[in-house]
MARPA-80786 format. One record per residue (C-alpha): x, y, z; residue in three letters. Coordinates in steps of 0.2 Angstrom, whole numbers, plus 5000, padded with zeros to 4 digits. Layout:
BEGIN
XYZALA ...
//
This chain:
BEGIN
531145514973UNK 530945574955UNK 529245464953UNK 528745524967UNK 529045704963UNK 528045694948UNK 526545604956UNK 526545764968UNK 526345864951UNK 525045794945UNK 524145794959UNK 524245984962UNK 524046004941UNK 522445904944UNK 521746024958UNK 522246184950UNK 520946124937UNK 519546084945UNK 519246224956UNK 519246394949UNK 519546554958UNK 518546674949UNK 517346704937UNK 517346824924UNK 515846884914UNK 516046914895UNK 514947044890UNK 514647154873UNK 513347204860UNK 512647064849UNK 513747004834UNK 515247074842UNK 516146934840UNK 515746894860UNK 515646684859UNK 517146694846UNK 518146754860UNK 517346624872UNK 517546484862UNK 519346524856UNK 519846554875UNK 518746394884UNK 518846304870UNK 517846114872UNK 518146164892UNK 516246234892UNK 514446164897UNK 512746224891UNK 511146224902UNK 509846374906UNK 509646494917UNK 508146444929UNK 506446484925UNK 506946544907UNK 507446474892UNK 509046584890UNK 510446464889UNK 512046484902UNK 513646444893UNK 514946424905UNK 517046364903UNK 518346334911UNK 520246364907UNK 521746424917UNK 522546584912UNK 524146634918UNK 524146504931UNK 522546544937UNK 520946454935UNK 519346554929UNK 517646504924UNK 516946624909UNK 515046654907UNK 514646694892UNK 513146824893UNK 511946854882UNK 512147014868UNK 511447184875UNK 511647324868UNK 511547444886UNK 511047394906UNK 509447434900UNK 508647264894UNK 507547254881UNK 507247064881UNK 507446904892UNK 509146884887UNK 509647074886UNK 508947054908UNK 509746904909UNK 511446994904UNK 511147124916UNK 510247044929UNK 512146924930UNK 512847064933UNK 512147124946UNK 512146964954UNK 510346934955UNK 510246764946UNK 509946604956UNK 511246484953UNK 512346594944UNK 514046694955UNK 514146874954UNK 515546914943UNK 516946944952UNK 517647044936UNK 517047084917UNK 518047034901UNK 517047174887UNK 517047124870UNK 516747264858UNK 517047274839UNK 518247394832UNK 517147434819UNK 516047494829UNK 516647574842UNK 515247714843UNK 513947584844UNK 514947484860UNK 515747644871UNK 513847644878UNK 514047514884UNK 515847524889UNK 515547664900UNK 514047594908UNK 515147434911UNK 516747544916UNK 515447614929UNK 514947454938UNK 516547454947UNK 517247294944UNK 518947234937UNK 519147244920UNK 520047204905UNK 519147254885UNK 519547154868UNK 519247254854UNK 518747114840UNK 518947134822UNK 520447234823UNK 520947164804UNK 519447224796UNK 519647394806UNK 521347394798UNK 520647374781UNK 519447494785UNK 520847614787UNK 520147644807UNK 521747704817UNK 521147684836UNK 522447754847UNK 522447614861UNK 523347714875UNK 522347864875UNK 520547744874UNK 521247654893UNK 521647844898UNK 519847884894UNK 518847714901UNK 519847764919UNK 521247644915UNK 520347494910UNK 521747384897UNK 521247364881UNK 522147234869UNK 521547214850UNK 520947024844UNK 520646944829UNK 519646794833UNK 519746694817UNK 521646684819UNK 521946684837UNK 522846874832UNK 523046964853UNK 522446794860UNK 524146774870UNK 524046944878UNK 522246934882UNK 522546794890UNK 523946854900UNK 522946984905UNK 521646884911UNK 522746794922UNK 522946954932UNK 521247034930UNK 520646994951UNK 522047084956UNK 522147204945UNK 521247384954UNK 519347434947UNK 519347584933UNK 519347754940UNK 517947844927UNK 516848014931UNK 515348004932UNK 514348044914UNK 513048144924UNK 513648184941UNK 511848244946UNK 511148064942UNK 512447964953UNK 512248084968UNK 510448054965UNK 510747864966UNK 511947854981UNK 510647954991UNK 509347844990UNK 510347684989UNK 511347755006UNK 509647765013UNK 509047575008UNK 510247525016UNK 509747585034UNK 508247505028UNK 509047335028UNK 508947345007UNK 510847335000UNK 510747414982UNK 512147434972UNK 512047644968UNK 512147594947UNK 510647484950UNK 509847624958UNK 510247734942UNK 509347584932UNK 507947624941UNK 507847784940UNK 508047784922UNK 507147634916UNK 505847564931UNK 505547424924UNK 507347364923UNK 507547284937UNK 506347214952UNK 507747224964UNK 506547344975UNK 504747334982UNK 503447434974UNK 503547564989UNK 505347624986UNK 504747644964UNK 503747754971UNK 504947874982UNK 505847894969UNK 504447984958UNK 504948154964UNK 506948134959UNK 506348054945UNK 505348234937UNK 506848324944UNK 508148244932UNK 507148204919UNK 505548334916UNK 504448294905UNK 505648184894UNK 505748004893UNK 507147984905UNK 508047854894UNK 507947994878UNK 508748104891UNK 510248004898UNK 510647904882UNK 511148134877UNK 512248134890UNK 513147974886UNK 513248014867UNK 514248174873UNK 515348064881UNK 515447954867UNK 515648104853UNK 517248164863UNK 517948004866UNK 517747934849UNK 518648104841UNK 519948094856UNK 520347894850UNK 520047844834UNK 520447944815UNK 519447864799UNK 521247864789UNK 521147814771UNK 519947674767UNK 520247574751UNK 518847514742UNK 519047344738UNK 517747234726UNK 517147134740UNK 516647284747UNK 515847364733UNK 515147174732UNK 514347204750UNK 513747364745UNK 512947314730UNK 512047134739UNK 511447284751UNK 510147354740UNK 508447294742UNK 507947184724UNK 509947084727UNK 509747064744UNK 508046994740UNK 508446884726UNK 510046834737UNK 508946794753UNK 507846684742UNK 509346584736UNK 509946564752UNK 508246494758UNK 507946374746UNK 509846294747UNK 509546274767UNK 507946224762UNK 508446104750UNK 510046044761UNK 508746004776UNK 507445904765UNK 508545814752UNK 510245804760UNK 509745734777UNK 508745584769UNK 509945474763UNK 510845484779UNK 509245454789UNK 508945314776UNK 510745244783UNK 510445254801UNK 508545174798UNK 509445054788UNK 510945024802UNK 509545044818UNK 508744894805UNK 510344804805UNK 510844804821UNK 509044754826UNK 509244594815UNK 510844534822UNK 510144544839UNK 508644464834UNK 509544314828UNK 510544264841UNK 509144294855UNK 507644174857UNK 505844244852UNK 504944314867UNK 504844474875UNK 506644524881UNK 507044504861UNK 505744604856UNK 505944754870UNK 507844764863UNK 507444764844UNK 505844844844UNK 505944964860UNK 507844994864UNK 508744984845UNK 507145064838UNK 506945204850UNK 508845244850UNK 508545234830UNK 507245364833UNK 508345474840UNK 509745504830UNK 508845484816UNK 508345664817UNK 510445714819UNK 510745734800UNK 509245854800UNK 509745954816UNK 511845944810UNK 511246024790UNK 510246134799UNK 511146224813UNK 512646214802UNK 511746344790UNK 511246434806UNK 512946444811UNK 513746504796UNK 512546624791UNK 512746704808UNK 514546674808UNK 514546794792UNK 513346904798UNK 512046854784UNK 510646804798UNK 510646994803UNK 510247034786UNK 508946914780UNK 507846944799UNK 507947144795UNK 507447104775UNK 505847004779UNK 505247084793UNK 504047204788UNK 503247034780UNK 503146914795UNK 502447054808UNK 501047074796UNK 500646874801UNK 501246924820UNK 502946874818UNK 504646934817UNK 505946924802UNK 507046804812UNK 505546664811UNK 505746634794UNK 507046534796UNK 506346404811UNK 504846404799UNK 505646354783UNK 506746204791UNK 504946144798UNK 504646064780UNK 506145934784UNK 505745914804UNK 505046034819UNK 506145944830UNK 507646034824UNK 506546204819UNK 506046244836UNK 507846234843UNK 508246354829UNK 506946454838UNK 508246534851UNK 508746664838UNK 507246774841UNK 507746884855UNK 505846914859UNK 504846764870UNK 503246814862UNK 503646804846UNK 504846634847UNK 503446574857UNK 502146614844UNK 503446544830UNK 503546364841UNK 501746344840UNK 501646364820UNK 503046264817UNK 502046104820UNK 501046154807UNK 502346154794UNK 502145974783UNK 503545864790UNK 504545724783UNK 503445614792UNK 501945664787UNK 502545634767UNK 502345424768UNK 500445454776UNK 500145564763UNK 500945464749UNK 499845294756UNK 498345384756UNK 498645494740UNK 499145344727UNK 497645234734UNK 496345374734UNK 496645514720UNK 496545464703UNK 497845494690UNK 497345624681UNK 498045764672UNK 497245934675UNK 498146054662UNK 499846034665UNK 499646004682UNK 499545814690UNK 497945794703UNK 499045704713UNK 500445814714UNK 498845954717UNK 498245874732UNK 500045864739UNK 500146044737UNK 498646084745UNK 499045984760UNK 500746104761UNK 499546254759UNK 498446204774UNK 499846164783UNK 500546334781UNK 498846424786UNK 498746344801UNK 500346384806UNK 500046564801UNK 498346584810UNK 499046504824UNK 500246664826UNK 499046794822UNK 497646684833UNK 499046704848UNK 499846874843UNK 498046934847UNK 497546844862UNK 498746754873UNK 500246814867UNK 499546994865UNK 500847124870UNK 501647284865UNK 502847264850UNK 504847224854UNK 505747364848UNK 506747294832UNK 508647354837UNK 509547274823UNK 511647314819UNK 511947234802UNK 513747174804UNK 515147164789UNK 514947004780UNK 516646904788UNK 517246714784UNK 516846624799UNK 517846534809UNK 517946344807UNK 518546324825UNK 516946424829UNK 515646324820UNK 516246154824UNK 516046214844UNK 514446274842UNK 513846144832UNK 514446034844UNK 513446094856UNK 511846094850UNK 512245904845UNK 512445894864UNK 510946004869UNK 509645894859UNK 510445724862UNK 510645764884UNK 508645864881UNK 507445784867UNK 508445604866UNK 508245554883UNK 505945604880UNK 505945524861UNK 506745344870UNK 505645344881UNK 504145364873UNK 504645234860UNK 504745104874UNK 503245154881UNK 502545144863UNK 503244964860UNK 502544914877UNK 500844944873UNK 500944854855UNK 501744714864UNK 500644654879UNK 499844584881UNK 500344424870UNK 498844294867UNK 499444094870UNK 497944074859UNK 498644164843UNK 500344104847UNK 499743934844UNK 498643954830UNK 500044024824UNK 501143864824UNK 499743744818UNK 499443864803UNK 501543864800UNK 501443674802UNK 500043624791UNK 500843764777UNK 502543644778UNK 501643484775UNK 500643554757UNK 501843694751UNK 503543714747UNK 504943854738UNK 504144014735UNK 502143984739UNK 502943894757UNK 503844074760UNK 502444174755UNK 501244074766UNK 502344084781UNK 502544264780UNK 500644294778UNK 500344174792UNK 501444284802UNK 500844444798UNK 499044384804UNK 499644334819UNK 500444494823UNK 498844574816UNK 497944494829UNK 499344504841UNK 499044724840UNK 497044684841UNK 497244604856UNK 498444734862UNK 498444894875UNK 498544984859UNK 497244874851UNK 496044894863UNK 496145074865UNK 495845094847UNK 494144994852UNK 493745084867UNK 493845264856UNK 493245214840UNK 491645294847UNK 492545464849UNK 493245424831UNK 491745354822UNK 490945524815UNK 492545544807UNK 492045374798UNK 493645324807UNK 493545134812UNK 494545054826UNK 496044994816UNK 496245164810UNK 495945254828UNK 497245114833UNK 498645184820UNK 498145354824UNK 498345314844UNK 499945224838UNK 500445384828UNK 500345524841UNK 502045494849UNK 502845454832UNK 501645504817UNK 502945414804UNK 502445234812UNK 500645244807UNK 501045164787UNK 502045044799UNK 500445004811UNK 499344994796UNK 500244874790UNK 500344754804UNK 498444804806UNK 497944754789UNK 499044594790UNK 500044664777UNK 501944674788UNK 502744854793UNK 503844814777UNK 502344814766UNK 502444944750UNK 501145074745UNK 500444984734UNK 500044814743UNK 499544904758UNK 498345034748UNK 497644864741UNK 497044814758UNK 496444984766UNK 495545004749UNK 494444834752UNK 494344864772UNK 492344884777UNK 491344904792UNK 490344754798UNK 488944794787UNK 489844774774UNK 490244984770UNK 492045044764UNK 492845124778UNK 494145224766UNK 492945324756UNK 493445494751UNK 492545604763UNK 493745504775UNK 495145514767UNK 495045674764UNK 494645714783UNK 496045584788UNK 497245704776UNK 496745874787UNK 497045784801UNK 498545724800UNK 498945904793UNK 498446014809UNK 498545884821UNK 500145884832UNK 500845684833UNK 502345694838UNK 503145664856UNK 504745714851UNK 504145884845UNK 503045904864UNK 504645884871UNK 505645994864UNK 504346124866UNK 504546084883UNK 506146104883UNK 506346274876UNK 504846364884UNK 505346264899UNK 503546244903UNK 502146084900UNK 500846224897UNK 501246274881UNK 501646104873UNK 500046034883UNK 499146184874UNK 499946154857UNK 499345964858UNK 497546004865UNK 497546154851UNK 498046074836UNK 497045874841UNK 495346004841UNK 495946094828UNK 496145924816UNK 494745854825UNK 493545974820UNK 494246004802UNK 494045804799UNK 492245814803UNK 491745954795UNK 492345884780UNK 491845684783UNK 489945754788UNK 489745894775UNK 490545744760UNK 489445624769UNK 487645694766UNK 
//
């Protein structure tokens, strides 16, 4: 009987947690402390995906409260009802109900920072108005208590209609009991009872909303007060009832900008709450804060920001290379243990060379994304990201950006795979649209052993002052790179991309320690994202890479093969045998790729390629390089029967001697130099299209940026091969 009791248990445990019976939105202004509270409360409980048709990501957990089970939506920051941006709309438009996919909130858990309490009643009240069951944690009630802020609790839930209000501290888990509690009860718990802030507005708004619905339109009156505020907030109506609402429109709001006008009428409300609630007390000064004040000034915050730029900077580039070298070196490994214990033949190739490979491919890029959203994260976390997007602003919208690119654009010298997820901090589509598209342009880890083959083999050693040539001509790859990226965004600011500037609404918060908890969830994640997202893309194109190196096989090489291995054995041995096995080898697999889809491409386009000065080994290598551009040395080398192990040097011997049939270099400098431009601007890399894809959720723009950028290094390579040429 006892065992049986407890299956019973178990059972029902089981069921309580799979099916939730509500779901509660978390809403507040951005840097708020909103996902703190989210994460603490869902903890590993949660899942990422978007909303559909936008890039916005959903976060949504689960956890049981109280006995009762409730799925939490984390919604994007917004400062009022009023959106601003996709993911201010996306808050709202939640809200309201309005999003496919997504269940209308059945009540509202308001995060709002005690600090800042005259920046979040704005949005309280407007929240308080919706009519829903609600419950409010006031964050960062220690730094308010070091700020000497004294909010009287009792008197705020008299003033919000009787909404409950319970103080959190989100890096120790401070209140966390209570609010949960509290949100155990929050469905059966009755709506706030607040007056109107403008009576006159609300009539207004019931009027017409009464009269909708005898149209067969059901509109919740405070989305009828959007409309009449702010017409664009919202396409919840047809373009027939905009217009009836014209004439009650002048009589509220005049000649004003009804948004000016109503945002008066809320600050009242705010003014007399605010002196009704809270009383500054005494503040202490303490040297961090006078620190704060003093890195708030323009030359430290500047000297600070350029700091903080070159150690993420330098983390991305330097850190994440001997940890790539490791799981290169691993992938490497693994390959060669398979290797040995299959026979030779397809199947061992397709799991050495395609699966182990591609899966190499993939995480090799995790050391990069993990230094890099970790310095995202703890920047945000201490509210340094605020800071240095409102310091370079004014700088990056002279190029048609915004201050918050800098950063994507920076970590796009170590990889624009990770750089473009880092995108989804800029608030504004056009501008994180126009930041993706440069980012490519950015010179990329893989673009340094291209440029280091053809730099040592073609540019003399030569000192010019105190400046090496070749360490010059690196530079001035990383220069064009960087035009091209900023052209790009100016080219799209001003034509396809060409829009009204977003309105930069920026709180800087108090620097803060983050929260470990915090930043090993959200890191976490974005592990997940790219792994579930850009992973699954990158293997497959490296299969479908190794496929077309691969077939199809000759018999005829094959065999050449063994009677060149056997008549080797029979006249050499020790060192000259090995070296003669391994060239005989790399010949065959040289004319194993010749013979190849790949191969044969490269000889079908070397037309297309040939006023470049490109021949078909090199159109091959490039072919081979546009899923992955970091294969190419690898391709070149098999190409040029030197192995895919080859160094620099004995591979920049080879390409150095390679001629046309007539007996011309194909490597002279005009080509190399066009070669080098074109491997600068043009966009070879699958795993970068599909992550564009991913965030713009769209194969228009990554279409575009491929199509774009091929042209563009195109046309820069034969410029510079026709006008070195003649």
């Amino acid at each position: 009987m006892a065992a049986r009791a407890e299956t019973v248990v178990k059972v029902e445990t089981l069921t309580v947690h799979r099916r939730a019976t509500g779901t509660i939105a978390v809403v507040g202004n951005p840097n708020a402390g909103k996902s703190s509270v989210f994460n603490r409360l869902t903890g590993l409980r949660q899942r990422t995906a978007n909303y559909p048709g936008v890039t916005v990501e959903r976060h949504l957990g689960r956890s049981v409260f109280g006995g009762t089970t409730l799925d939490l939506i984390d919604l994007p920051g917004t400062y009022s009802l009023s959106p601003n941006s996709t993911d201010e709309r996306i808050a709202v438009d939640v809200l309201f109900g309005r999003v496919a996919g997504t269940p209308r909130p059945d009540a509202i858990l308001a995060v709002i920072d005690s600090t800042r309490l005259y920046q979040g009643l704005y949005l309280l009240q407007q929240l308080v108005e919706l009519g829903r069951p609600m419950i409010v944690a006031l964050t960062m009630a220690d730094a308010a208590q070091r700020e000497g802020l004294k909010i009287d609790y009792p008197a705020l839930e008299e003033l919000l209609g009787g909404v409950r209000v319970y103080p959190v501290v989100a890096t120790t888990g401070r209140g966390f009991a209570e609010l949960r509690d509290a949100l155990g009860r929050v469905l059966t718990t009755e709506p706030p009872q607040l007056r109107p802030h403008w009576p006159e507005l609300r009539q207004t708004a019931e009027s017409f909303a009464e009269k909708w619905r005898t149209e067969g339109v059901s509109v919740d009156p405070v989305e009828v007060e959007r409309l009449l505020v702010d017409p664009k907030a919202t396409t919840v109506v047809d373009a027939r009832r905009l217009v009836e609402l014209e004439p009650a429109r002048r009589a509220l709001f005049g000649a004003e900008p009804p948004l000016a006008v109503e945002a008066r009428h809320r600050y009242r409300w705010v003014n007399e709450t605010l002196a009704k609630v809270e009383s500054p007390g005494s503040r202490i000064v303490s040297r961090g804060a006078a620190l704060v004040d003093w890195l708030n000034r323009p030359w430290p915050a500047t000297i600070m920001f350029v700091l903080a730029m070159a150690i993420v900077f330098q983390a991305v580039f330097v850190a994440a290379t001997p940890i790539a070298k490791l799981i290169n070196a691993g992938a490497s490994g693994v390959g060669s243990w398979v290797q040995t214990g299959l026979p030779p033949g397809p199947l061992a190739s397709f799991i050495v060379d395609g699966a182990i490979a591609g899966v190499g491919s993939v995480i090799v890029f995790l050391p990069q994304i993990l230094i890099l959203f970790l310095f995202i994260i703890l920047m945000e976390d201490t509210g340094y990201l605020a800071r240095a997007a409102f310091l370079v602003d004014r700088a990056m919208r002279s190029v048609g950006l915004s201050g918050q690119s800098v950063i994507p654009l920076l970590s796009s010298f170590a990889c624009a795979v990770p750089s473009i997820m880092a995108t989804r901090v800029i608030p504004n589509r056009r501008d994180r649209i126009a930041t993706i598209l440069a980012a490519p342009f950015m010179t990329c880890s893989a673009r340094l052993p291209v440029y280091a083959l053809l730099i040592a083999a073609f540019v003399p050693v030569r000192m010019i002052g105190f400046v090496n040539l070749q360490g010059l001509v690196l530079f001035g790859l990383y220069v064009v790179g960087i035009l091209g990226g900023v052209g790009t965004a100016l080219l799209l600011r001003y034509s396809f991309l060409r829009g009204e500037k977003p309105t930069f609404i920026l709180a800087l918060p108090e620097f803060r320690v983050p929260n470990v908890r915090t930043v090993g969830m959200k890191l976490l994640d974005r592990i997940r994202v790219f792994l579930r997202r850009a992973g699954t893309v990158i293997l497959s194109v490296a299969v479908v890479a190794w496929a077309l190196v691969y077939f199809p096989r000759s018999p005829e090489v094959d065999a050449t093969k063994l009677e060149a291995r056997a008549a080797a054995q029979v006249i050499l041995s020790g060192d000259a045998l090995d070296k003669r096995l391994a060239a005989i080898d790399h010949e065959a697999a040289a004319e194993h790729l010749a013979r190849s889809w790949l191969g044969r491409a490269g000889q079908v386009v070397e037309p297309v390629f040939a006023p470049l000065g490109w021949d078909w080994r090199v159109s091959a290598a490039v072919i081979a390089g546009f899923p992955a551009r970091e294969v190419v040395v690898a391709v070149l080398g098999t190409i040029y029967a030197v192995g895919d192990d080859a160094d620099e040097q004995s591979l920049g011997e080879r390409i150095q001697a390679a001629t046309w049939p007539d007996g011309r270099p194909v490597f002279t400098l005009p080509m190399v130099f066009g070669l080098l431009l074109f491997y600068a601007w043009c966009l070879q890399c699958a795993s970068t299209l599909a992550v564009i894809q991913r965030e713009t959720n769209s194969w228009g723009w990554p279409l575009f940026a491929w199509s774009y950028m091929t042209a563009l290094g195109y046309g820069g390579a034969l410029l510079i091969y026709q006008l070195g040429s003649h």
